[in-house]
C-alpha positions in Angstrom: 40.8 100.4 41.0 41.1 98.7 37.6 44.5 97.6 37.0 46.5 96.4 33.6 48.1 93.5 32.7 51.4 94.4 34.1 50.2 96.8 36.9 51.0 96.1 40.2 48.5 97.3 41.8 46.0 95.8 44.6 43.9 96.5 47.8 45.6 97.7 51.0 43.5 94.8 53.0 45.3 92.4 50.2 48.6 93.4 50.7 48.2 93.3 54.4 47.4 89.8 54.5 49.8 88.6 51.9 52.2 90.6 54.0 51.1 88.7 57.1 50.8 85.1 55.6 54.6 86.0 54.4 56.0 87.0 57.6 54.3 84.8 59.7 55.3 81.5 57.5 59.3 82.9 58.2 61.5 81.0 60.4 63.8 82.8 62.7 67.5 83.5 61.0 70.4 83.6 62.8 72.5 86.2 60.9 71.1 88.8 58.1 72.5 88.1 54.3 75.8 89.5 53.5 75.8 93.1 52.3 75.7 93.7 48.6 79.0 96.0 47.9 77.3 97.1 44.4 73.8 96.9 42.7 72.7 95.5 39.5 72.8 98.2 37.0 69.0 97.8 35.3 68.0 101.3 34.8 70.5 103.8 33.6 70.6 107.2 31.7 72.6 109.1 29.2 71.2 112.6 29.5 71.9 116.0 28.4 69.8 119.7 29.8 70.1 122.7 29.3 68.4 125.4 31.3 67.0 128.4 30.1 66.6 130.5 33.0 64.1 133.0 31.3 61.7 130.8 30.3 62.1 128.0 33.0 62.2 125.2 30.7 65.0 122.3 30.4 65.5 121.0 27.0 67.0 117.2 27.6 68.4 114.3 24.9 70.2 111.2 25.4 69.4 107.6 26.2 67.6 105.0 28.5 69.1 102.0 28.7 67.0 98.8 30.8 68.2 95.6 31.3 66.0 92.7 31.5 67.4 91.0 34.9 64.1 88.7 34.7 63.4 85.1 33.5 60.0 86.8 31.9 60.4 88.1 28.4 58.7 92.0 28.2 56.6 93.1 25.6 56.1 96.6 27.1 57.9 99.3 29.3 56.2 102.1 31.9 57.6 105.1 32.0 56.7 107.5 34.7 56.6 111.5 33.3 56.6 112.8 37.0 56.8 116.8 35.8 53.2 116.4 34.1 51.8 116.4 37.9 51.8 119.8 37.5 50.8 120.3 34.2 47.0 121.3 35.1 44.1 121.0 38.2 43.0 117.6 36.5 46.0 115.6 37.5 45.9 113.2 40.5 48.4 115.3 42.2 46.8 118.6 41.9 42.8 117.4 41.6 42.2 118.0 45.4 40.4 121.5 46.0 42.5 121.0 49.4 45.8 121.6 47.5 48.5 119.1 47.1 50.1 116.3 49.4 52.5 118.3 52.2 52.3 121.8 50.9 48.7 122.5 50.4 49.3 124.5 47.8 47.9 124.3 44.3 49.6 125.0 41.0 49.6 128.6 38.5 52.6 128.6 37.0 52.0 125.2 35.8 54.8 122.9 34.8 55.1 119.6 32.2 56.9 117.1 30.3 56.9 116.9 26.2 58.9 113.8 24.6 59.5 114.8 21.4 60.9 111.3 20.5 61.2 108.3 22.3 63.4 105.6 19.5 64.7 102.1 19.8 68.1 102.1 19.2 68.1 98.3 17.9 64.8 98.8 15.4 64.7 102.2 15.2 61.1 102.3 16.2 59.7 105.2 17.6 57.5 104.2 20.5 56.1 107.8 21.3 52.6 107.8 18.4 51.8 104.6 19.8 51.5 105.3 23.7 48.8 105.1 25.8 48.0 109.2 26.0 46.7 109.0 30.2 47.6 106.8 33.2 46.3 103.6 33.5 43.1 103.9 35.3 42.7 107.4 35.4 41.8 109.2 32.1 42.6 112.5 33.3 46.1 112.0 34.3 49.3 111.9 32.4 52.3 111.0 34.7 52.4 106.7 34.2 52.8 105.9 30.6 52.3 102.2 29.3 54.7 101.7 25.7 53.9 98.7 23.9 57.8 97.2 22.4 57.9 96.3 19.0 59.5 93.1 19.9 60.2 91.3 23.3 63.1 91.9 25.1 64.3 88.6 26.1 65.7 87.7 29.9 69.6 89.0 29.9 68.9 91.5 26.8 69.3 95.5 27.0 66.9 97.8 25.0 68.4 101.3 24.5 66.0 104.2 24.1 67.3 107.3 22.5 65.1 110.2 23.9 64.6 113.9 23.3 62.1 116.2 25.6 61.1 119.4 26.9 60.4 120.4 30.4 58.3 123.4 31.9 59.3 124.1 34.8 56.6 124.5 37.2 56.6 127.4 40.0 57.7 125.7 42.6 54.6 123.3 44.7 56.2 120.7 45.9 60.1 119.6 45.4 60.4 120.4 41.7 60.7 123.7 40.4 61.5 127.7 40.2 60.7 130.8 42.5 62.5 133.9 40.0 66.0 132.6 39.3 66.1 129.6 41.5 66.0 126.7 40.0 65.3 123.0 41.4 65.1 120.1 39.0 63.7 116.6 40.3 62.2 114.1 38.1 62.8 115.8 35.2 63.3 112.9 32.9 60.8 110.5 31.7 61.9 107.6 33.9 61.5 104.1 33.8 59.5 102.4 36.5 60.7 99.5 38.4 60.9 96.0 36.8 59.9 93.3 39.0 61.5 90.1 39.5 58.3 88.6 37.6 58.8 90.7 35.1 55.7 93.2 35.9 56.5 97.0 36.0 56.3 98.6 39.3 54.2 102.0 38.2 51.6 104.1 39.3 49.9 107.3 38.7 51.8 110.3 40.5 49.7 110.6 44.2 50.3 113.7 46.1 50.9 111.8 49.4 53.4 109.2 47.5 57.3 109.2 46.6 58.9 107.1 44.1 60.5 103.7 43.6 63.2 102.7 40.8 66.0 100.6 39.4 69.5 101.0 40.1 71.6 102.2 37.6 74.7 104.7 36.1 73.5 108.2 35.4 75.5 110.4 33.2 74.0 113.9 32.9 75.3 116.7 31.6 74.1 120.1 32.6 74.1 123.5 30.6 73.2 126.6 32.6 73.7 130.5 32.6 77.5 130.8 33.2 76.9 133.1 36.6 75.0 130.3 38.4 76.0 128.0 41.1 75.2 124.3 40.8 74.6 121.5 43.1 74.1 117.8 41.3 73.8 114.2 42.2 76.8 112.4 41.4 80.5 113.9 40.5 80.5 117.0 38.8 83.2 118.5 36.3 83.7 121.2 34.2 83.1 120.8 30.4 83.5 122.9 27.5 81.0 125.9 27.6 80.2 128.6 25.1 80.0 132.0 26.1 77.9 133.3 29.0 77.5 129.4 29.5 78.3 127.2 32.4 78.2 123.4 31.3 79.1 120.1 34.2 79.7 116.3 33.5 77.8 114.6 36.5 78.5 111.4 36.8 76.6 108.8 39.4 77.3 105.1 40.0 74.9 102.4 41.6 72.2 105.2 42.1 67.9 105.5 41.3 67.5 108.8 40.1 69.3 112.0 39.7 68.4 115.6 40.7 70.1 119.2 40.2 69.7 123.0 41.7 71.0 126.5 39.6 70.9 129.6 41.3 73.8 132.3 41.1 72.6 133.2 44.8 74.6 130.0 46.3 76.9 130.5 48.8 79.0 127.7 48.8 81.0 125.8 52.0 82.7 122.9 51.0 85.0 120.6 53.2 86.0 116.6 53.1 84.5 114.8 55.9 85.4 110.9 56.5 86.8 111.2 52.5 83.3 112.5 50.8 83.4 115.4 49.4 80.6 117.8 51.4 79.7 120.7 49.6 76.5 123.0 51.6 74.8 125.7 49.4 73.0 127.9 51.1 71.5 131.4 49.9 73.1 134.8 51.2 73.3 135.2 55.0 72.9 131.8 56.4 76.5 131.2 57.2 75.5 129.7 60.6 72.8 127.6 59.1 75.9 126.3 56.5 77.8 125.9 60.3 75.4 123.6 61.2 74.2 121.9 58.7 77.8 121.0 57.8 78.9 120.3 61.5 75.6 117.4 61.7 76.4 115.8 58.3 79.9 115.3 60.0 78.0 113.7 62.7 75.5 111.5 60.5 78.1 110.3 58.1 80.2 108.7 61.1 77.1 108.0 63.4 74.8 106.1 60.7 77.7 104.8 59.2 78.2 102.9 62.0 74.7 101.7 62.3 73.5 101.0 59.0 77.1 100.8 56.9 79.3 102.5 55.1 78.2 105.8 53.1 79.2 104.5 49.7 79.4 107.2 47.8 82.5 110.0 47.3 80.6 113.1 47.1 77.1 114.9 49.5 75.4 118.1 48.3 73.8 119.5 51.1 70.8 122.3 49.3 69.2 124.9 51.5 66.8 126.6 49.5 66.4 130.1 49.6 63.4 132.0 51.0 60.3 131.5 48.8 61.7 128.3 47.5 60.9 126.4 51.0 58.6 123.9 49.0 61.5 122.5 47.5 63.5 121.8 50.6 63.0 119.1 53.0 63.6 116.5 50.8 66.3 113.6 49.4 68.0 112.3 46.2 71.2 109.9 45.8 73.8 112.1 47.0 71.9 115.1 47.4 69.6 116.5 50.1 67.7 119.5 50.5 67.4 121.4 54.0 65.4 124.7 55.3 64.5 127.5 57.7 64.8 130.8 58.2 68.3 132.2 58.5 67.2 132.9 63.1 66.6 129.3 63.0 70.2 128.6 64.5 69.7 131.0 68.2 65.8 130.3 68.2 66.4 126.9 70.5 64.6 124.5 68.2 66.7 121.9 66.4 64.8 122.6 63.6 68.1 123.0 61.4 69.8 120.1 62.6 66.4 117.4 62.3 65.7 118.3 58.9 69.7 118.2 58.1 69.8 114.5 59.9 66.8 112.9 58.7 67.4 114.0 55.1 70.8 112.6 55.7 69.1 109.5 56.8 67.4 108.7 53.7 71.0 108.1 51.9 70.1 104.5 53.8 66.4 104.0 53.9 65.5 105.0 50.7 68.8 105.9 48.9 71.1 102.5 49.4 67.8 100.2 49.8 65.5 101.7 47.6 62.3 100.2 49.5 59.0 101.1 47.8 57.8 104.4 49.2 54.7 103.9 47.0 53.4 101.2 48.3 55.1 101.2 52.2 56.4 104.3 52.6 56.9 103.3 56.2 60.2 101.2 55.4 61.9 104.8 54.5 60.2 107.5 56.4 59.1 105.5 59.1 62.2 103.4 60.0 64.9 107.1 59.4 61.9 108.9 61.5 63.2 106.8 64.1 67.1 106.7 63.2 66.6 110.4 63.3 65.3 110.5 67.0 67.8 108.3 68.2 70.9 109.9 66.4 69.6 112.9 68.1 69.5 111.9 71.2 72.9 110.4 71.8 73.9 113.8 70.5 71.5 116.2 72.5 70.0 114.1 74.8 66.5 115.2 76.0 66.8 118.5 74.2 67.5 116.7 71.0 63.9 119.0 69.6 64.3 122.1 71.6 66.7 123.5 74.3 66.2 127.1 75.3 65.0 129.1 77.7 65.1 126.7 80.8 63.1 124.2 78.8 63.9 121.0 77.9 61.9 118.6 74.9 63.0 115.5 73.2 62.0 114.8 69.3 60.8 111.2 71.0 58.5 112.7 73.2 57.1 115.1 70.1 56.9 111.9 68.2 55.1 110.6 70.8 52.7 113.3 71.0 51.6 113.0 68.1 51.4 109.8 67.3 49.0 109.2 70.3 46.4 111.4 68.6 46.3 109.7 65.3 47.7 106.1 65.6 44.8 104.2 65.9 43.5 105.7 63.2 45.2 103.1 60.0 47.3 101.2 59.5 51.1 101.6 59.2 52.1 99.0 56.7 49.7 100.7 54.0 50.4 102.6 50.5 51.3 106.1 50.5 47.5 106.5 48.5 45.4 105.0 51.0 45.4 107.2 53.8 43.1 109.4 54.2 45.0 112.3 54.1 48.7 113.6 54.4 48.7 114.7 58.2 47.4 111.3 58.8 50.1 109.9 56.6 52.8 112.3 58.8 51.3 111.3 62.5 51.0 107.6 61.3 54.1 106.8 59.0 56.8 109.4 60.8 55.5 109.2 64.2 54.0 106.0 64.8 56.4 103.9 63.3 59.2 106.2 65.0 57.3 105.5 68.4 57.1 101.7 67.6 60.6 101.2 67.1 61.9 103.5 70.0 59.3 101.5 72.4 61.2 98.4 71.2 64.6 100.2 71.9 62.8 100.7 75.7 61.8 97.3 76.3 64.2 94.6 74.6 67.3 96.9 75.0 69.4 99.3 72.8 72.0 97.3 72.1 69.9 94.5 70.6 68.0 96.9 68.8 70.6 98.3 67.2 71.9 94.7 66.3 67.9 93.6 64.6 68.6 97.4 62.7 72.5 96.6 61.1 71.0 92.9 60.2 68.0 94.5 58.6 70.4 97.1 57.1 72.7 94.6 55.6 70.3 92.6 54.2 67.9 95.7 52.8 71.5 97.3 51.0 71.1 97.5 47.3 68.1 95.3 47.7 64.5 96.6 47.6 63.4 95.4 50.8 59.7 94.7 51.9 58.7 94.5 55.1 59.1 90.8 55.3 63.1 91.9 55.6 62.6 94.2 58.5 60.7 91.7 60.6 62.9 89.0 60.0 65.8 91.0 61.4 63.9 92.1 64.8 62.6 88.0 64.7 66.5 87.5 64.8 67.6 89.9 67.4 64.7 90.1 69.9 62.8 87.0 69.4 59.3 85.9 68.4 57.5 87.9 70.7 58.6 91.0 69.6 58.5 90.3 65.9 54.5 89.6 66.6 53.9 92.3 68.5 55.4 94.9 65.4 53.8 92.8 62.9 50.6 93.6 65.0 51.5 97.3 65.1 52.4 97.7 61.2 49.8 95.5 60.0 46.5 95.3 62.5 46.8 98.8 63.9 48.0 97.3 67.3 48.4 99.7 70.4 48.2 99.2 73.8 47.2 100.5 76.9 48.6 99.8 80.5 46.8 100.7 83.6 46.7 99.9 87.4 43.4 99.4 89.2 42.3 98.9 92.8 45.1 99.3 95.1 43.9 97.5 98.2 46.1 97.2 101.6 44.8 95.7 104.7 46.0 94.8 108.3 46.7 91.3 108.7 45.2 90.7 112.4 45.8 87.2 114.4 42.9 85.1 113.2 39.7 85.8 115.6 36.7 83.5 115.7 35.3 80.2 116.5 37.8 77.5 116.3 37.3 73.6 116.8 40.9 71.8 117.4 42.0 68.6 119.1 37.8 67.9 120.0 37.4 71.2 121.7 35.8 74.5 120.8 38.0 77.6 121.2 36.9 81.5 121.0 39.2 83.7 120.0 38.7 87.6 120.0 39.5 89.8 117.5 42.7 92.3 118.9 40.6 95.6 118.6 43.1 99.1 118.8 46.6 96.9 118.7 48.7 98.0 115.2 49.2 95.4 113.3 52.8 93.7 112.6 51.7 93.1 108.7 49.7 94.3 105.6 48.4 92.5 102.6 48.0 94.2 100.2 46.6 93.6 96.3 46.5 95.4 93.1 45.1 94.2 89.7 47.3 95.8 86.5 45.3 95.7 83.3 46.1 95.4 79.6 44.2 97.1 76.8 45.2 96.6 73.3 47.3 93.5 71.1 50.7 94.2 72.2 51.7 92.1 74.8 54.9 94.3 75.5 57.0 93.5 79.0 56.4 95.8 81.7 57.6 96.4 85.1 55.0 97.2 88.2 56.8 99.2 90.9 54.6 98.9 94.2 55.2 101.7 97.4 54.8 101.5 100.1 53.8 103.5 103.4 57.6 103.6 104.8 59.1 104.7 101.3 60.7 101.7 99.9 59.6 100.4 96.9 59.5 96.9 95.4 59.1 95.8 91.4 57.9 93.3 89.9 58.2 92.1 86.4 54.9 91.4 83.9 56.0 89.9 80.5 52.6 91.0 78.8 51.0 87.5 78.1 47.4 87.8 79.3 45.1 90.5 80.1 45.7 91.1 83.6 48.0 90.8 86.0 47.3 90.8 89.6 49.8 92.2 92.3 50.0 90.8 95.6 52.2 91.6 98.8 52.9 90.9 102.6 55.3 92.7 104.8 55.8 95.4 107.9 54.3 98.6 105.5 51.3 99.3 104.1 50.9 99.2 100.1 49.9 102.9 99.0 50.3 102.9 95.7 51.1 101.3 91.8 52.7 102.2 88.8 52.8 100.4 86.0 56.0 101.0 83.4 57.6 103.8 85.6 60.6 104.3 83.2 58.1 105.1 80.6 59.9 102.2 78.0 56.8 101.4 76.6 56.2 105.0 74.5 53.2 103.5 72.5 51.2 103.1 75.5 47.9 105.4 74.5 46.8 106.6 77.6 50.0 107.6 80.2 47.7 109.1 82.7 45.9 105.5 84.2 49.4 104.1 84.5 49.2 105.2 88.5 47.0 104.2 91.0 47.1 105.1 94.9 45.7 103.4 97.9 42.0 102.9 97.8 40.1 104.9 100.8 39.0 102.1 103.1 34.9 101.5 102.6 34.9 103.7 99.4 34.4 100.9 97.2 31.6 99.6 99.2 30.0 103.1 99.2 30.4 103.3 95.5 29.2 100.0 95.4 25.4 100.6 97.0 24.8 104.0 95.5 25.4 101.9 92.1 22.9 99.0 93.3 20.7 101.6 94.6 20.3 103.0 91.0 19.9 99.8 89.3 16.8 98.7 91.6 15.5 102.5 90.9 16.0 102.2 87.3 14.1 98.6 87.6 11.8 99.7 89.4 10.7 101.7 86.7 10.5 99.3 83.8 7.4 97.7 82.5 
């Protein structure tokens, strides 16, 4: 990949290592840094749109105003023109003949960005002519735009960008977009990319597997659409002057990264004020129990990640479920909004389908909303890390039906994560860029699932509560921040010690697993000694006691590790009379080997029998029974026989 000067772009293996060097170099912290209460304001936006719902397309103005936070002075800006993903079959996003990142789908009804203007306030300069036409890198694309300034912007200087542009709405492929009269916008605007603290831009050419990454900032957008539809915005919305058959809002959003809107006169709107936000849940005609619910887990969320992660900042939550044909745009977050989805059976069909998608999306208010991690480059810090906040808010509220409960059947969305990480997680890496893996169902089993099935194995073997504690540290030190993954190791280093911060460094970074298992389980009487014995000058013959049961058993297992992880385990050993005995393995080494002596015979092993370690690959060798007596010896010769055969044989 060929990179420009202020491209921040490199190989995976790269990262990974300077990742590793970073982490490894860290000393152990005793308490996280305070909490940020508000962001610095670097990227914000003036912005007006109006929607024409027959045509599909949003005609914006206003202004982009950056503030140059850095000790670097800038001689150019990238601007990321998100919409032009879908402006034709040549752009990264829609180049696959596979169809696009989640959806599969490919474009028709295509969709685009035109700046008609792009002026500096302080020279009047218009920067549009002089652009650079496609993405860095990749001549056929046209989403990461490199603009040259006309004169530095020095450290602690603002440059204000008046802008005018028109949007084509694409039918709707993934997020963005229109299905008849439904509307939903998402990165709409042409948007500035991250500025670095070095003073290098943070962009990158749209990838179908990717998300975004941006600058804090004030966003105040004003929307203009038919005067019979319903609309849900980031921010606080209020009425404005309209002219007729015209509906026009004043949103308004503080210490946010971006801003997205949904029209539609289908909305059905429930609205009700939980923990002080304002919740509002639009949902199309007919899902008033999917509005019940979806309502009824934000009320949970709010409280429950609130007091895991900190406060929900914010005064107001749109919660968007999209109507049918629309599903593509669902599923996803924004500051201050989230979109849902289903069909309207979903509530009685058993599966907390409704109420996962609500509490994940909810999720991403924290990893992704308040710490605005990259999800280009590690998209693990925000769908990884609230893949697992998800499973475990579910689970204190559902228990082991926190996936599905119905029809005498019980499953956990731990044990689904599970599942399917165990197919694909030795596959990558975890702590890679959303562009690197090899497809998006790898991205979902590795990124969701894995990393989900990391943290919840952590939960299982250093403890809950202590957990919970390395997850508020990282929390308060990743708010309004930009974390890397540096930050989340740290705050497990803190909480649960060196050992465990190694062993998820290994599973992020090295593709670490492991795999428990217990091999021959051996018990044996112990008989008074027999034989020839020479004491005090004489020789004494003792017979073996043929027939008598013996008053003791040894017995002797060895329990094996596969894999880098050195995760504690527990070995419970049985035993012929039914009582059962554990002993305690703290992973160091490759094998441990069991051994007893008591009145009952040893007849079996398993190793981890509370299941805690949920990464372990392979559940099945985790038992072993009791060994046959001579079957080992019989397995033995029929082995040495077929060696001195095969010899035999051999010039």
């Amino acid at each position: 990949m060929r990179c420009e000067s202020s491209t921040r772009c490199t190989t995976s293996a790269s990262l990974r290592s300077a990742s590793l060097g970073l982490l490894l170099s860290m000393a152990p912290a005793a308490h996280a840094a305070p909490a940020l209460e508000r962001p610095e304001h670097v990227a914000s936006y003036v912005l007006s749109a109006r929607l024409d719902e027959a045509s599909h397309r949003v005609s914006g103005r206003g202004s982009i105003e950056l503030f140059n936070y850095t000790e670097q002075p800038l001689s150019e800006v990238y601007l990321h023109l998100y919409m032009n993903a879908f402006k034709n079959d040549e752009s990264l996003f829609l180049r696959s003949p596979f169809g696009a990142g989640r959806s599969g789908q490919h474009g028709s009804k295509w969709g685009y960005i035109d700046v008609k203007r792009l002026v500096t306030r302080e020279g009047a300069v218009d920067l549009w002519p002089a652009r650079g036409a496609k993405s860095p890198g990749d001549p056929q694309d046209e989403t990461d735009v490199r603009l040259a300034l006309p004169q530095t912007l020095e450290p602690g200087k603002r440059l204000t960008l008046d802008v005018e542009f028109e949007v084509q709405l694409p039918e709707v492929v993934e997020r963005t977009g229109y299905v008849q009269d439904y509307h939903f916008v998402a990165q709409w605007f042409p948007k500035l990319a991250r500025l670095m603290p070095d003073g290098t831009f943070a962009h990158f050419t749209f990838h179908p597997q990717s998300e975004f990454y941006a600058d804090f900032g004030r966003y105040d957008v004003t929307l203009d659409v038919p005067a019979s539809h319903v609309v849900g915005a980031s921010g606080q919305c209020e009425a404005a002057p309209a002219s007729p058959g015209r509906r026009v809002l004043r949103c308004r959003a503080e210490d946010v990264h971006d801003f997205a809107w949904t029209s539609w006169p289908g909305f059905q709107e429930v609205r009700q004020s939980v923990a002080g936000v304002d919740v509002r849940v639009l949902t199309p005609p007919g899902y008033a129990r999917s509005a019940a619910v979806e309502l009824d887990t934000v009320r949970f969320g709010l409280e429950h990640f609130g007091k895991r992660f900190g406060r929900y900042p914010y005064p107001t939550l749109t919660v968007v479920h999209p109507p049918s044909g629309a599903s593509n745009s669902g599923g996803m977050e924004y500051p201050t909004l989230i979109t849902t989805g289903g069909p309207w059976y979903t509530p009685w069909s058993g599966a907390r389908a409704i109420e996962a998608v609500t509490i994940h999306e909810l999720g991403h208010q924290w990893f992704y909303g308040l710490f605005a991690s990259d999800e280009h480059r590690y998209p693990f810090l925000d769908e990884g890390v609230n893949s697992y906040a998800e499973h475990s808010s579910l689970s204190a509220r559902y228990g082991d039906g926190s996936a599905f409960a119905g029809f005498g059947l019980r499953i956990s969305s731990e044990a689904l994560s599970r599942a399917i990480a165990a197919e694909r997680g030795a596959d990558e890496p975890i702590a890679q860029g959303a562009a690197d893996f090899f497809s998006f169902r790898s991205l979902g089993a590795i990124v969701y699932s894995r990393t989900a099935t990391v943290l919840s194995t952590l939960e299982r073997v250093y403890g809950k509560a202590n957990l919970d504690l390395a997850l508020a540290d990282y929390a308060q030190a990743a708010r309004f921040r930009h974390p890397e993954p540096a930050t989340l190791v740290q705050a497990i280093r803190g909480r649960l010690g060196e050992v465990a911060a190694r062993n998820l460094e290994r599973a992020l970074f090295e593709r670490g697993g492991v795999d428990y298992l217990v091999r021959e389980v051996q018990s044996a009487a112990l008989d008074a000694r027999a034989g020839v014995f020479d004491e005090s000058g004489a020789r004494r013959t003792v017979a073996r006691a043929e027939g008598r049961p013996a008053e003791r058993y040894a017995g002797h297992a060895v329990v094996l590790r596969h894999g880098a992880l050195e995760l504690p385990v527990q070995i419970e050993l049985r035993f012929e009379d039914g009582h059962t005995e554990l002993r305690n393995w703290s992973g160091d080494g490759t094998r441990y080997i069991v051994s007893s002596e008591g009145p009952s015979r040893l007849v079996g092993v398993t190793v981890d029998p509370q299941k805690r370690v949920l990464i372990d690959e392979n559940l099945t060798n985790n038992a072993a029974a009791r060994e046959a007596q001579g079957a080992p010896r019989v397995l033995e010769r029929l082995l040495y026989a077929a060696e001195l055969l095969l010899a035999g044989g051999l010039p």
